[in-house]
Backbone as CSV, one residue per row, in Angstrom:
resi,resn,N_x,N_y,N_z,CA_x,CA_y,CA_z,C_x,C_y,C_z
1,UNK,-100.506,4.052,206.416,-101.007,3.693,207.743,-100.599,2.257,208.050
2,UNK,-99.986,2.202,208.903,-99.367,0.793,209.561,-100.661,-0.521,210.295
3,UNK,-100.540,-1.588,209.923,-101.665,-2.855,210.107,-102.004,-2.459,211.468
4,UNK,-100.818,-2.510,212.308,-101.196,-1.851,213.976,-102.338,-1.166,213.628
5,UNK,-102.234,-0.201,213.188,-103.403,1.403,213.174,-104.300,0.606,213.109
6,UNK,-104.728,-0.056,211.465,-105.960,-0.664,211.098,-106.606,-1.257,211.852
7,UNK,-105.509,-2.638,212.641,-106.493,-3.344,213.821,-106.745,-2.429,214.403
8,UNK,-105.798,-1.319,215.297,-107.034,-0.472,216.189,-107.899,0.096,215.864
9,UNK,-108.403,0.822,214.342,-109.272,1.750,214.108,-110.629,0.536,214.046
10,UNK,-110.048,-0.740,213.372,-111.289,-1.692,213.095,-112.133,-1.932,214.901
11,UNK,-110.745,-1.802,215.858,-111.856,-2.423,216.941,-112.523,-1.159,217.701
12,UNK,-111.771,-0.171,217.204,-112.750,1.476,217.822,-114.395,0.961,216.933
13,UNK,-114.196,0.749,215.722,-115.281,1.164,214.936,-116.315,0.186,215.596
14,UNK,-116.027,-1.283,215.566,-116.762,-2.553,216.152,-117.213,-2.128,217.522
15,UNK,-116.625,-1.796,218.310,-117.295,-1.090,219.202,-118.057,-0.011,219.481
16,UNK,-117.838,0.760,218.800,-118.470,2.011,218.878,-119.156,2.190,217.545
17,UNK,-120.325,1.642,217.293,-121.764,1.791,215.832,-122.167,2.800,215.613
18,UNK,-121.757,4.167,216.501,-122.017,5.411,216.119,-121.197,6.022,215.479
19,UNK,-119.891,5.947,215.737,-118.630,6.170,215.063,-118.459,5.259,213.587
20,UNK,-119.137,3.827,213.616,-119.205,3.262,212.225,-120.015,3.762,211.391
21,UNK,-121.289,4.312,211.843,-122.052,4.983,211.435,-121.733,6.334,210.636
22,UNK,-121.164,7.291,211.174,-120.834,8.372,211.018,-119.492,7.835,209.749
23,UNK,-118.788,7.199,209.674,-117.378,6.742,208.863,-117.774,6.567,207.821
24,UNK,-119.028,5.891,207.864,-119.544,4.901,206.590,-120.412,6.177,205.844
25,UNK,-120.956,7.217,206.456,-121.860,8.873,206.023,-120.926,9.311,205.452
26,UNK,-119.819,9.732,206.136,-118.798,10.483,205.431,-118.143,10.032,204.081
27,UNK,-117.986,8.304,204.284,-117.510,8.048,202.678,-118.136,8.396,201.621
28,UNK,-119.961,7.832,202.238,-120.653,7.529,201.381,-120.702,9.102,200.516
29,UNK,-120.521,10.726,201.640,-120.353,11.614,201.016,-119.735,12.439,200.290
30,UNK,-118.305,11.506,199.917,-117.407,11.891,199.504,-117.368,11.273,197.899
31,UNK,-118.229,9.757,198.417,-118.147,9.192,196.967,-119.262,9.704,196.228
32,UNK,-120.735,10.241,196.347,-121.188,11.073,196.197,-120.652,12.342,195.607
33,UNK,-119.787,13.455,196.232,-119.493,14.517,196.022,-118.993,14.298,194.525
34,UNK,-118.038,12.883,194.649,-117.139,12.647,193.511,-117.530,12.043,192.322
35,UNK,-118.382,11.526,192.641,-119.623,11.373,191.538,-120.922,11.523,191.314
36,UNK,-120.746,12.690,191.494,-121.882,13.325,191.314,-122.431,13.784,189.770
37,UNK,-122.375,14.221,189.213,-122.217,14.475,187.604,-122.925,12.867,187.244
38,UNK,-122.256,11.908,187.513,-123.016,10.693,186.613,-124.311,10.146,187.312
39,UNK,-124.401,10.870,189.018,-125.477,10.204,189.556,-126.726,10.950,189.646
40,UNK,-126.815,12.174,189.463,-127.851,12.888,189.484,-128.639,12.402,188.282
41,UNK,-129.921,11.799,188.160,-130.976,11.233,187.481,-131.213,12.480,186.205
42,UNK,-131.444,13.753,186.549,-131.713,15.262,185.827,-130.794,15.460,185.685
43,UNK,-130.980,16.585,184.581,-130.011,18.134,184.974,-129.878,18.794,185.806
44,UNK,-129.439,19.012,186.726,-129.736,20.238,187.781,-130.862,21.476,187.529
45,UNK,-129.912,21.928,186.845,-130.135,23.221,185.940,-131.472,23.580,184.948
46,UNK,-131.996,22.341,184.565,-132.713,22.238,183.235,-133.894,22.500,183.694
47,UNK,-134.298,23.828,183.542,-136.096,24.232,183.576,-137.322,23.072,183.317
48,UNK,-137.859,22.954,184.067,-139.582,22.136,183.516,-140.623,22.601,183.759
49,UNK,-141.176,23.938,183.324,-141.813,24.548,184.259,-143.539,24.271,184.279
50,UNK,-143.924,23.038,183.277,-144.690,22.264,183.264,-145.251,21.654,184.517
51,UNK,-144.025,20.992,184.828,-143.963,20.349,185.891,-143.055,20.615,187.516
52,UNK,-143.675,22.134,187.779,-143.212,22.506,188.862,-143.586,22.272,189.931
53,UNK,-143.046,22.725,191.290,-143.510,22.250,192.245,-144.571,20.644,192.349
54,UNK,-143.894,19.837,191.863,-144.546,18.765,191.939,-143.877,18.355,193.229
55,UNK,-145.330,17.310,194.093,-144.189,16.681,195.575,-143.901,14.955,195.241
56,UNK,-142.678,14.846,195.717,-142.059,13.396,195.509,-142.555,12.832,195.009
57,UNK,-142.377,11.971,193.828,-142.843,10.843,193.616,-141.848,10.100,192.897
58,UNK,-142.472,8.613,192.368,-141.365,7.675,191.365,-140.412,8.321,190.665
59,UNK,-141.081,9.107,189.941,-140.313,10.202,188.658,-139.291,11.251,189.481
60,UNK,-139.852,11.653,190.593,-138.428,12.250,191.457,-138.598,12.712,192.452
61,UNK,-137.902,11.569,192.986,-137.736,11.589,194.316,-138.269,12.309,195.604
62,UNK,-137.854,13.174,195.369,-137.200,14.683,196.866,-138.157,15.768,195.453
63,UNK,-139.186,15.619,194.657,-139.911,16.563,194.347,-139.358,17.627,193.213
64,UNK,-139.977,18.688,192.487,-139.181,19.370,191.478,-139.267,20.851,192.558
65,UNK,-138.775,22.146,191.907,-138.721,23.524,192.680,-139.957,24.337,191.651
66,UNK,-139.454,25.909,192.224,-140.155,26.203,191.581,-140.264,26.479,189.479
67,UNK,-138.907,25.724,189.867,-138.969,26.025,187.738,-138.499,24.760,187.717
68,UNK,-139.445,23.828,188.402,-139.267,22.558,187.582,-138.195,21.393,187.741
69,UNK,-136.989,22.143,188.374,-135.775,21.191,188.417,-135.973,20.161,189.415
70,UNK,-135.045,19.082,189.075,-135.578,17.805,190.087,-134.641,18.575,191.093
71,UNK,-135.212,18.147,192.516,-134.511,18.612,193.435,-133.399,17.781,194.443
72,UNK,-133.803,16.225,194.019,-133.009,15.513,194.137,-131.767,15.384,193.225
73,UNK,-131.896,15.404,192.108,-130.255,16.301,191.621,-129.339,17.054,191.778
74,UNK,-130.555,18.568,192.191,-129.818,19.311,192.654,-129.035,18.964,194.318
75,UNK,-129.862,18.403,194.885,-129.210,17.918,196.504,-127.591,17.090,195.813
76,UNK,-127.984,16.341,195.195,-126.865,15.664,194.559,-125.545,16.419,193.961
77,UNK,-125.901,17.275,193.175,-124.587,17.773,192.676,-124.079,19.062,193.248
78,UNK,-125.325,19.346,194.582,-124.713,20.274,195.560,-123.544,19.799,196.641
79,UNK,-124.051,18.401,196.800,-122.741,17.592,197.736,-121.602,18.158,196.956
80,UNK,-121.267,17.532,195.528,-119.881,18.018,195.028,-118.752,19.286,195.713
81,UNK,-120.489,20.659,195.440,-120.053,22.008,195.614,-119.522,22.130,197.134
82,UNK,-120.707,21.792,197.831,-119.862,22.325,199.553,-119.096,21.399,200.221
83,UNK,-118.835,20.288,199.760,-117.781,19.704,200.215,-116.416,19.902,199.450
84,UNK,-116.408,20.310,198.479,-114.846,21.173,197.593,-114.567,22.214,198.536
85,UNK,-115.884,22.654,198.736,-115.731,24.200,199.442,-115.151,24.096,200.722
86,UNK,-115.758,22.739,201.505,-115.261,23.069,203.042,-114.196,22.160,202.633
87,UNK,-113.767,21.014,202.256,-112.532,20.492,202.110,-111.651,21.504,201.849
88,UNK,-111.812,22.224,200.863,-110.118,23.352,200.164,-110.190,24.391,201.277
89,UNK,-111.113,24.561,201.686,-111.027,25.376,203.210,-110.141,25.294,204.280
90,UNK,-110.642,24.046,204.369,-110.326,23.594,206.192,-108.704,22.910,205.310
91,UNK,-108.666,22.467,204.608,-106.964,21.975,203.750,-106.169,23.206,204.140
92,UNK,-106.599,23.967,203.538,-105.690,25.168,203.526,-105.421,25.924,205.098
93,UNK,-106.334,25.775,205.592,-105.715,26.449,207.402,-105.545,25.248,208.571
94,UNK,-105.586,24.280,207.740,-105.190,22.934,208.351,-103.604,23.293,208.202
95,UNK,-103.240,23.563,207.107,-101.864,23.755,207.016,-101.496,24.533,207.073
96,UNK,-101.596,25.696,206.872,-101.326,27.137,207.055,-100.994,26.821,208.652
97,UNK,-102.393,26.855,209.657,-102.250,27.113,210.705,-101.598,25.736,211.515
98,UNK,-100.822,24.732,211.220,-99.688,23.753,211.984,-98.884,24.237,211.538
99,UNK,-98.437,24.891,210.343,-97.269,25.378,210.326,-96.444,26.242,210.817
100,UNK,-98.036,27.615,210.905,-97.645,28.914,211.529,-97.259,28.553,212.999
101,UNK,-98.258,27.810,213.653,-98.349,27.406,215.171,-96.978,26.769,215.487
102,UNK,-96.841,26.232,214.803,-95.488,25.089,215.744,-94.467,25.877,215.655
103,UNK,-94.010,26.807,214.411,-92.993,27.891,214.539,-93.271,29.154,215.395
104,UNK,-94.363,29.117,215.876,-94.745,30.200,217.184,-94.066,29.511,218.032
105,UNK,-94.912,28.378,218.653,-94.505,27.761,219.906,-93.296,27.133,220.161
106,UNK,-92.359,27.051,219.267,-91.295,26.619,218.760,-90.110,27.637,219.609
107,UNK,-90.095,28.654,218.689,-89.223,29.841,218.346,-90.009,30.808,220.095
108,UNK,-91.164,30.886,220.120,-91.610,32.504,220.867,-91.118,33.204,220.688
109,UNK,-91.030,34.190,221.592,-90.196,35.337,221.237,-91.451,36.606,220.660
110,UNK,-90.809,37.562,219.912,-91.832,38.315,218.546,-92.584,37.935,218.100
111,UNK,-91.880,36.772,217.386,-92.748,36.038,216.059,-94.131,35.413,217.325
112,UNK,-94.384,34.835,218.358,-94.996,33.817,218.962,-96.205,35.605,219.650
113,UNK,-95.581,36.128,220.285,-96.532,37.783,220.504,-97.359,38.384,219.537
114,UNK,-96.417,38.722,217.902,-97.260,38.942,216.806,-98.444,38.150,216.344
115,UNK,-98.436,37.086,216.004,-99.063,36.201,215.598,-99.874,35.834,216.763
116,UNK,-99.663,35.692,218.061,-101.023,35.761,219.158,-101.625,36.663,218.899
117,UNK,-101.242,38.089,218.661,-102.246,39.659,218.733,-103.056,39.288,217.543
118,UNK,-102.506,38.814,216.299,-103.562,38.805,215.041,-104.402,37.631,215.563
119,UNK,-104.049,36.859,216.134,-105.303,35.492,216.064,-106.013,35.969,217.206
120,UNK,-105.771,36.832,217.913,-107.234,37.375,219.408,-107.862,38.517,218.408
121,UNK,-107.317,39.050,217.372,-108.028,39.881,217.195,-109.426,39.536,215.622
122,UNK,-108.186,38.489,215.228,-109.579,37.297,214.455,-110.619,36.713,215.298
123,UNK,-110.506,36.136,216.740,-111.601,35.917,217.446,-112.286,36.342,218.291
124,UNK,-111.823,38.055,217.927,-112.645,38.882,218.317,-114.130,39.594,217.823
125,UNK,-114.078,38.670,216.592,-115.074,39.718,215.838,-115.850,37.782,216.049
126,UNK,-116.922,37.956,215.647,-118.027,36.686,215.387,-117.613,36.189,213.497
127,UNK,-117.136,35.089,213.720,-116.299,34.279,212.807,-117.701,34.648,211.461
128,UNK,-118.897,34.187,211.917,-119.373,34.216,210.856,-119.607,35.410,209.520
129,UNK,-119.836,37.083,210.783,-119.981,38.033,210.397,-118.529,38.297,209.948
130,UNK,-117.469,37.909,210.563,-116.676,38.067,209.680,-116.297,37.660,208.113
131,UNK,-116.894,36.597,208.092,-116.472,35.731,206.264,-117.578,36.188,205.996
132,UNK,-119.094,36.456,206.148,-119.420,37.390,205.492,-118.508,39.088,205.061
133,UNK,-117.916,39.589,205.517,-117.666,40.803,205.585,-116.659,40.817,204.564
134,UNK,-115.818,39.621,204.689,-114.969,39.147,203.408,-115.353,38.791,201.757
135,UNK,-116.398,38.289,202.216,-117.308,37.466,201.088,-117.786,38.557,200.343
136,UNK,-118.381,39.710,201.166,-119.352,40.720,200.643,-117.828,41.575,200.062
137,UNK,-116.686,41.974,200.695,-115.567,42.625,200.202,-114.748,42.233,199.043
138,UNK,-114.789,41.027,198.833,-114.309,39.818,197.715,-115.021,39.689,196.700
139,UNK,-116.377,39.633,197.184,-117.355,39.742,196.033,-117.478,37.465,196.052
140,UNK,-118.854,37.266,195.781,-119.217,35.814,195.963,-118.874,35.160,194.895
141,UNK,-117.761,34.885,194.916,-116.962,34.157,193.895,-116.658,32.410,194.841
142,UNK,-116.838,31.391,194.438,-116.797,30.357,195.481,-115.103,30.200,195.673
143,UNK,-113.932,30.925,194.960,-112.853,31.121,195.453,-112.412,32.087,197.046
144,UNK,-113.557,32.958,196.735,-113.831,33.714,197.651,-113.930,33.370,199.483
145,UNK,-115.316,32.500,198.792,-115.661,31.849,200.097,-114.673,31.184,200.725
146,UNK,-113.823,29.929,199.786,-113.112,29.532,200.396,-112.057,29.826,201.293
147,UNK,-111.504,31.202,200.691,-110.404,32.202,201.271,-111.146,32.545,202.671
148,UNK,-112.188,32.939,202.664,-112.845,33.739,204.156,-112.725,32.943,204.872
149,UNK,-113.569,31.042,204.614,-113.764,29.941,205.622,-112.488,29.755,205.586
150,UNK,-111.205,29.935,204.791,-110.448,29.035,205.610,-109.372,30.233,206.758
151,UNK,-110.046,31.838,206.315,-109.099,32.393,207.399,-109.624,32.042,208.720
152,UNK,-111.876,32.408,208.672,-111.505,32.487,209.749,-111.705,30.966,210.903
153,UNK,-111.397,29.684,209.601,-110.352,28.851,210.586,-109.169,28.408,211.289
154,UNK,-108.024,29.598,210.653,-107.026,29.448,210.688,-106.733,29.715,212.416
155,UNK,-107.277,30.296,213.154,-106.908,30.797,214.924,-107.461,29.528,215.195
156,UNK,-108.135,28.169,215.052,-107.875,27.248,215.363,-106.932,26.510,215.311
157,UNK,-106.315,26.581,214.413,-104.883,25.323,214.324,-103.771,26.195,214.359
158,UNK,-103.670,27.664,214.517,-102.740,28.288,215.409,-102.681,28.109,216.809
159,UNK,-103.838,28.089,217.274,-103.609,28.401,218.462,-103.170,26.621,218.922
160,UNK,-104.111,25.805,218.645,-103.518,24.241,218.907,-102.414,24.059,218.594
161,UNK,-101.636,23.745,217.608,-100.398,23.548,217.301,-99.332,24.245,217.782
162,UNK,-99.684,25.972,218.084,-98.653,26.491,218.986,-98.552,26.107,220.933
163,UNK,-100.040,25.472,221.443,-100.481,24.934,222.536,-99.200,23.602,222.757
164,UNK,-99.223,22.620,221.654,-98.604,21.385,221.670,-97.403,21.540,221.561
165,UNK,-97.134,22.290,220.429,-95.460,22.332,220.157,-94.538,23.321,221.348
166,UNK,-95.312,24.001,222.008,-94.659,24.628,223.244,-94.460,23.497,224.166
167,UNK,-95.450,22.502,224.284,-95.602,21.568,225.461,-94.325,20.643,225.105
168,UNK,-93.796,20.580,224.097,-92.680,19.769,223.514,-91.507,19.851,223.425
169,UNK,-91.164,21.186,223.201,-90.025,22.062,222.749,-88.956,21.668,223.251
170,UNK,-89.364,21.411,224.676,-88.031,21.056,225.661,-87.784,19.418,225.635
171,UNK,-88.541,18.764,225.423,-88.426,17.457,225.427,-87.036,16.967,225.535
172,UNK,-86.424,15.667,225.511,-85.216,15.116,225.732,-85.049,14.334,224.190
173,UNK,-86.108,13.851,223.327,-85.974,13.294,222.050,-85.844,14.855,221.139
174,UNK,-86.280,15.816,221.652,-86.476,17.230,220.683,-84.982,17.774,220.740
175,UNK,-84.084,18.041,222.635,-82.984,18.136,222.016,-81.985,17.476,221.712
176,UNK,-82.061,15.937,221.628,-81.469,14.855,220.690,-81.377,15.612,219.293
177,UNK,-82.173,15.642,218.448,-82.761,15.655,217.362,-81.924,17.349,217.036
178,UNK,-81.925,18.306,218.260,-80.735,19.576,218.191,-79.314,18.981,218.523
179,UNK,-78.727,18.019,219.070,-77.799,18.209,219.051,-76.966,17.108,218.044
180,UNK,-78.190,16.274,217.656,-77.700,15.457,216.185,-77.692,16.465,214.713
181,UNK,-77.658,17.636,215.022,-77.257,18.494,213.995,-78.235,18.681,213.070
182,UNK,-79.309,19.001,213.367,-80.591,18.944,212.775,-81.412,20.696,212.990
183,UNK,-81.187,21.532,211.898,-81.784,22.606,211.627,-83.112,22.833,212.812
184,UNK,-83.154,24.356,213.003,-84.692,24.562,214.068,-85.792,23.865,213.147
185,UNK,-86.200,24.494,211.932,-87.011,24.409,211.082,-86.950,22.676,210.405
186,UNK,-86.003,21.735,210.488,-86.106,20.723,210.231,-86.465,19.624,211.957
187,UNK,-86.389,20.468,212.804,-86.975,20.155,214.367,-88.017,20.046,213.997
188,UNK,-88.429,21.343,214.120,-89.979,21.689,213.604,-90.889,20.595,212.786
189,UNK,-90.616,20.522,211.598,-90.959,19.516,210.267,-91.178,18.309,210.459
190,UNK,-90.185,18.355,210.967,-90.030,16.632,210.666,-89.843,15.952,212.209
191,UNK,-90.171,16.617,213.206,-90.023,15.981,214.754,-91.073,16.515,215.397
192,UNK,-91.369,17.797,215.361,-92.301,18.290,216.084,-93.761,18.291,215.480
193,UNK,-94.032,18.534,214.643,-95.262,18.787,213.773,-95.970,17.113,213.826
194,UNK,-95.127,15.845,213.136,-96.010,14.576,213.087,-96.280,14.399,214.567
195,UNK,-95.887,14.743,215.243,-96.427,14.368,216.856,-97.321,14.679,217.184
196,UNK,-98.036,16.204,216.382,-99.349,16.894,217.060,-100.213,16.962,216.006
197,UNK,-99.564,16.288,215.129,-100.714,16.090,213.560,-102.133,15.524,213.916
198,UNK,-101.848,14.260,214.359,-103.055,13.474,214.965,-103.772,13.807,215.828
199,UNK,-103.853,14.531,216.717,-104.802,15.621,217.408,-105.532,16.559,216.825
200,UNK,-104.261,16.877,215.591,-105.135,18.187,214.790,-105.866,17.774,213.805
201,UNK,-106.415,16.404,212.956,-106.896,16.102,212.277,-108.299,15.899,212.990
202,UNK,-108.419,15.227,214.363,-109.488,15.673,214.874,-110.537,16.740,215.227
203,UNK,-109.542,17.831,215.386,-109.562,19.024,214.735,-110.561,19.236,213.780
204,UNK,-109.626,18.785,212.162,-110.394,18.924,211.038,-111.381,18.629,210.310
205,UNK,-111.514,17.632,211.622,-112.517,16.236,210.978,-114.186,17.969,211.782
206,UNK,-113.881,18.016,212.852,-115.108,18.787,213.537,-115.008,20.431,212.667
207,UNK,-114.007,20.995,212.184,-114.097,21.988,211.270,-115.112,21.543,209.931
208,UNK,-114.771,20.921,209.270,-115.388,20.510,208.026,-116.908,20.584,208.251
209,UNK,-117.481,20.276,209.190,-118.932,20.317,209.922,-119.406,21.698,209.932
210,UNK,-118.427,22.549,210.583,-118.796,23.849,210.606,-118.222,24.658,209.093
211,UNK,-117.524,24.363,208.315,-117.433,24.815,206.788,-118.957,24.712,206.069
212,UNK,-118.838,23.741,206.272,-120.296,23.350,205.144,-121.186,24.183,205.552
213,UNK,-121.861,24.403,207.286,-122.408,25.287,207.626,-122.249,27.044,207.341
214,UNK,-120.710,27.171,207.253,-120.598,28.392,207.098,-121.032,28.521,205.577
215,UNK,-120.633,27.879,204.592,-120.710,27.832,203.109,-122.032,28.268,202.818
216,UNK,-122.701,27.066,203.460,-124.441,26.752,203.497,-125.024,28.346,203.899
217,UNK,-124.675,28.831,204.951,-125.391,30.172,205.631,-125.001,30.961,205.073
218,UNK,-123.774,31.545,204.255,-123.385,32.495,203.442,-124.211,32.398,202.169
219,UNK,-124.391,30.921,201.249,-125.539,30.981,200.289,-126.781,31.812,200.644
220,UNK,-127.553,31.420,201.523,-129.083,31.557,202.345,-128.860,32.893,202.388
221,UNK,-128.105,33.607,202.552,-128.319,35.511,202.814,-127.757,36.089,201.759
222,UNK,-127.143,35.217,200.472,-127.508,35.988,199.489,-125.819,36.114,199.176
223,UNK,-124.572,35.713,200.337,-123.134,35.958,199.895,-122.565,34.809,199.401
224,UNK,-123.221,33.463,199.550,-122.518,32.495,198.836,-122.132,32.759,196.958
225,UNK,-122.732,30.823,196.562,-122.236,31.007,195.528,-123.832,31.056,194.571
226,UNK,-123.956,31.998,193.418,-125.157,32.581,192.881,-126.105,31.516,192.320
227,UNK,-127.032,31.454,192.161,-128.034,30.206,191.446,-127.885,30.626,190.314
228,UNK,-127.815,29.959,189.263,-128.712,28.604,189.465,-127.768,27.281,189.709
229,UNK,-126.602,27.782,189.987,-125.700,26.541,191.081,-126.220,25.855,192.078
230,UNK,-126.002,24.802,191.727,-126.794,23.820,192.958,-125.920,23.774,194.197
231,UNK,-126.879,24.606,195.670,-125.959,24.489,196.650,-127.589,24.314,197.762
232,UNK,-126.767,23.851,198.978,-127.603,23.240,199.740,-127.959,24.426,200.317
233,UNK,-127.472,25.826,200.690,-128.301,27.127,201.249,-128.837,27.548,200.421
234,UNK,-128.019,27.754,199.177,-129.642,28.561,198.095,-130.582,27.811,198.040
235,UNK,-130.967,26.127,198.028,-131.874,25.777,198.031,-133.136,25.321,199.329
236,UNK,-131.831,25.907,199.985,-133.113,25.908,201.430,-133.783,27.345,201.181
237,UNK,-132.940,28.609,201.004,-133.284,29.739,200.842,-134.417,30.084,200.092
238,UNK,-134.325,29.414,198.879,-135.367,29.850,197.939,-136.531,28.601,198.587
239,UNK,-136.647,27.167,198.812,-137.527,26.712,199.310,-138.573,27.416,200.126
240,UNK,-137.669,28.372,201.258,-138.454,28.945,202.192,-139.644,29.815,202.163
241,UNK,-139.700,30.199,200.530,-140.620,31.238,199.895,-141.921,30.220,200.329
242,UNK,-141.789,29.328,199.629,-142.773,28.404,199.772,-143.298,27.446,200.787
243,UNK,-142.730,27.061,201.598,-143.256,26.250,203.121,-145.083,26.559,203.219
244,UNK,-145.094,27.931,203.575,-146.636,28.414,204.020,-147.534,27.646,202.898
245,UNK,-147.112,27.733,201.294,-147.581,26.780,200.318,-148.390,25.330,201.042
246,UNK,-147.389,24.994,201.766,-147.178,23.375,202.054,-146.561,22.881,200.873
247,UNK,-145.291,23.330,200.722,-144.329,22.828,199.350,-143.008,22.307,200.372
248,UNK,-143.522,21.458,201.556,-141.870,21.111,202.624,-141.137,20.686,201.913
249,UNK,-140.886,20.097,201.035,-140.036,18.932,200.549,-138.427,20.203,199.651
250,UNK,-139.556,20.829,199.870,-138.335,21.996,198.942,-136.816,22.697,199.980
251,UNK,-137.360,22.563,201.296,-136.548,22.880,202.406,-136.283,21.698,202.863
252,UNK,-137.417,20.436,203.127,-136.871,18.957,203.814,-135.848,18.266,203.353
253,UNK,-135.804,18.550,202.397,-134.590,17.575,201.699,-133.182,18.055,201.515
254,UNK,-132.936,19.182,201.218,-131.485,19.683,200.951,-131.085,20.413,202.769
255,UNK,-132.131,20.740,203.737,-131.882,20.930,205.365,-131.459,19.435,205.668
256,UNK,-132.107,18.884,205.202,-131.939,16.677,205.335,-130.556,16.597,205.245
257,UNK,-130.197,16.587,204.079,-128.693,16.676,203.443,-127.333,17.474,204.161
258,UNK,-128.173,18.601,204.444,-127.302,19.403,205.287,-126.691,18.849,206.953
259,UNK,-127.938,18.563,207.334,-127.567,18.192,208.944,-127.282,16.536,208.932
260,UNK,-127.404,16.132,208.243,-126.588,14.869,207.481,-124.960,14.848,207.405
261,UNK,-125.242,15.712,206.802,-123.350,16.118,206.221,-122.103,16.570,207.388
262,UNK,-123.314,17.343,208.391,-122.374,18.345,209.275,-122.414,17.529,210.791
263,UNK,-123.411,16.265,210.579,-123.662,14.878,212.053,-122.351,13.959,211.711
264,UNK,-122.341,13.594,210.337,-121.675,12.406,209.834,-119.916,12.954,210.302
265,UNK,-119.801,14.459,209.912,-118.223,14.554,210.163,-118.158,15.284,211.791
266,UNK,-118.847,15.746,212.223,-119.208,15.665,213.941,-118.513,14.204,214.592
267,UNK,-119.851,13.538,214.402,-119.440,12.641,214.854,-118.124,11.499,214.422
268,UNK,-117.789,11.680,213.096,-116.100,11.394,212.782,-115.133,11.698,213.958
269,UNK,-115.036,12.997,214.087,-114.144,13.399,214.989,-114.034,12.600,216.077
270,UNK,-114.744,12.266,216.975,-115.237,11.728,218.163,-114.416,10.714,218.297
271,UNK,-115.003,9.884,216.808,-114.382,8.257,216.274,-112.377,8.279,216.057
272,UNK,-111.932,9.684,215.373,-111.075,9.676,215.184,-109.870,10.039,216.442
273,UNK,-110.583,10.904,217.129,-110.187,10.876,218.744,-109.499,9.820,219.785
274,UNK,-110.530,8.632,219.104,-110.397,7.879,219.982,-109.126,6.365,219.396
275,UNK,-109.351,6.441,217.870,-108.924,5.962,216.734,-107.259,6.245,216.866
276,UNK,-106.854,7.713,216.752,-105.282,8.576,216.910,-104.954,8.615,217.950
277,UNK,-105.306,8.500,219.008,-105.026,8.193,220.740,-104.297,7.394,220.934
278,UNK,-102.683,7.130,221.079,-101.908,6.388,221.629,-102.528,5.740,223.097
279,UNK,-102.867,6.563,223.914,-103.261,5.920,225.236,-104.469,5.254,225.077
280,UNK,-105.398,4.847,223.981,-106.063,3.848,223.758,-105.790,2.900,222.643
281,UNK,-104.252,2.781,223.188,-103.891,1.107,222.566,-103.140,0.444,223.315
282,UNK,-104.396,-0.041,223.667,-104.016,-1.134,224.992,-103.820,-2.451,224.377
């Protein structure tokens, strides 16, 4: 990233404290995710059933469940899990789908007709019931999941990238770049694609929000990934037994975490929008 960029991203951020806000969530959840293993206080995993359902205190935090485990651990080394999950997700039809797209909008023709009919007929069904339908067909393997979330993100960055790279195709630098003897597919690559990258990362930044969610809601009905894995839907899921208890802390804290996770890269996007925007560098 070039010093230019930096000064501009530094004076988006200085100006805009919601967008610093949200930048500074997202690191903080990444460095988290990535160290997680040395920061969780417990075991995740490790039964106390002595000391169950206890609510918050010094000894821990965010409270134990019902067999005892601190639950602030588990919130902890669940970051790891659904952010692998929606990262290798949204990675994979991040690229999949700029690649597929720009050689649609590129080329048309067949290839640009085929590949429209499969992506109307992916957003024809309700995205979610669909990666369930996968998940449940795959069987809840967290390889699984990832495969479902990242198909059915992929009719997003098809359909964008084939949107942009059509808008381009004809350009006067695009057929420079054809008549300096430069392959379709090296057009494509290396001329057409970095031009609409930065739009589509904004993109990815607001996908990742809805991964975690999808990840999260596939746990909660039973298709995620199985307990006693620490994930932020099984542990809202199983919390929920208990609420009527007055046991909140068992749902407050890992729902906390959740709408935490899916605000912080929300509102990224917004920041990065404005951040990758040539016409706001004045």
């Amino acid at each position: 990233m070039s010093s230019a960029t930096l000064q501009h991203a530094a004076f988006i951020l200085r100006g805009n404290p919601i967008t610093a806000v949200a930048a500074a969530g997202s690191t903080l959840l990444i460095l988290v995710g990535l160290f997680a293993p040395w920061l969780a206080p417990y075991d995740p995993i490790a039964s106390d059933v002595a000391n169950a359902l206890q609510a918050p205190s010094a000894a821990h935090w965010a409270g134990t469940d019902q067999l005892g485990r601190d639950v602030f651990s588990r919130i902890i080394v669940a970051t790891q899990l659904d952010l692998t999950i929606a990262l290798s997700a949204v990675g994979i039809s991040f690229v999949l789908g700029a690649v597929i797209g720009a050689l649609c909008g590129y080329t048309g023709g067949r290839l640009d007709r085929s590949v429209g009919r499969f992506v109307d007929v992916l957003m024809a069904f309700p995205l979610f019931v669909l990666a369930m339908a996968m998940v449940a067909a795959l069987g809840n393997r967290v390889e699984n999941i990832v495969i479902a979330t990242a198909i059915i993100n992929l009719p997003f960055y098809i359909r964008f990238a084939r949107a942009e790279v059509n808008v381009r195709r004809n350009l006067g630098w695009v057929e420079a770049a054809r008549a300096s003897g430069e392959s379709h597919v090296s057009v494509v690559l290396r001329f057409l694609l970095p031009n609409v990258l930065p739009a589509m990362v904004v993109q990815m930044s607001l996908n990742l929000g809805w991964a975690i969610i999808n990840a999260a809601g596939l746990s909660f009905i039973g298709l995620g990934v199985k307990p006693p894995t620490p994930e932020w839907g099984i542990m809202v899921a199983e919390g929920a037994r208990f609420i009527s208890t007055g046991k909140w802390w068992l749902v407050a804290f890992p729902g906390l975490a959740l709408m935490l996770a899916v605000l912080c890269f929300n509102l990224l996007g917004d920041g990065l929008r404005d951040i990758l925007d040539p016409r706001q560098r004045t």
